[in-house]
N, C-alpha and C positions, 0 to 999 in steps of 0.2 A: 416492460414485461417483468413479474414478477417470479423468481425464482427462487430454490430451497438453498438455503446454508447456514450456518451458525448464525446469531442476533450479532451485530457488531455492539461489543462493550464500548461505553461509555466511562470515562475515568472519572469525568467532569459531575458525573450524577451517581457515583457512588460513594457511602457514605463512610466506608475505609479505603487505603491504602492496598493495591495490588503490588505482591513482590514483584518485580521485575522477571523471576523465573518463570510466575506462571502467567506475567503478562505476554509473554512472547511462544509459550506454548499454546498458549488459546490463540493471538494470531496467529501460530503455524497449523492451528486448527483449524480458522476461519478461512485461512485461505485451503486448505486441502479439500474444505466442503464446498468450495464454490465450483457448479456444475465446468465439468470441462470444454463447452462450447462459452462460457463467458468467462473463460479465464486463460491467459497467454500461454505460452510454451517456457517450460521452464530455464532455458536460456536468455531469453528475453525478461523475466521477471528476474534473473538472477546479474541482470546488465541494470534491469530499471534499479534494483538495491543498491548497486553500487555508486550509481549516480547519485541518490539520494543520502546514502553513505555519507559523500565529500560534500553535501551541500551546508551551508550557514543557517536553512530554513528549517532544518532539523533539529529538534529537540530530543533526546531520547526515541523512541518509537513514532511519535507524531509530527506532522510538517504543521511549522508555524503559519503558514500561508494558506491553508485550507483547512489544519485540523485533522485531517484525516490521520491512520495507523499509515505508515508510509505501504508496510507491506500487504493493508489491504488497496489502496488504489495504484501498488504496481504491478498485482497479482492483475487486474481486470482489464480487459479489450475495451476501447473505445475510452478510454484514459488517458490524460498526460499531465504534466509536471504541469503542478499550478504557479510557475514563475509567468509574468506576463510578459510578452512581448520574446519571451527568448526559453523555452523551454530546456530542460535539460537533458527529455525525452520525450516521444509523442505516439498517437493511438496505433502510430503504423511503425511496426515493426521495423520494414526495409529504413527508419529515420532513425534508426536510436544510436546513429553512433557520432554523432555531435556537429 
């Protein structure tokens, strides 16, 4: 199903340098436009950052393991931590606490 929200930026395909201040307001923007039927309760998106926070697969804003903005795939439902075999959080809620 397709739904409306910000384009997710690509770092990788453009052709200067985004500051860091306005890379994370636009994430904080992409994820406030994504409809609130496909996006978590903001205690749980504020439990998925934290995990993601203390992980080694983090880079700045992006997980090395999938690539992704961390805070746009902990911001959405039916999600989880792309570690394999042992996630660090998963699409259900009642699981996220280790």
């Amino acid at each position: 199903m397709i739904y409306d929200s910000l384009p997710v930026l690509c770092r990788k395909c453009l052709d200067k340098e985004i500051p860091e201040k306005e890379l994370l307001e636009y994430l904080d923007d992409y994820v406030r436009s994504l409809p609130a039927e496909k996006r978590v309760d903001e205690p749980v998106y504020n439990l998925r950052l934290s995990k993601c926070a203390e992980c080694g697969h983090r880079l700045g804003y992006t997980c090395t393991l999938c690539g992704c903005y961390v805070q746009t795939r902990a911001a959405k439902k039916n999600m989880r931590c792309p570690i394999p075999g042992y996630p660090k959080w998963t699409e259900n809620a009642h699981d996220e606490g280790d």
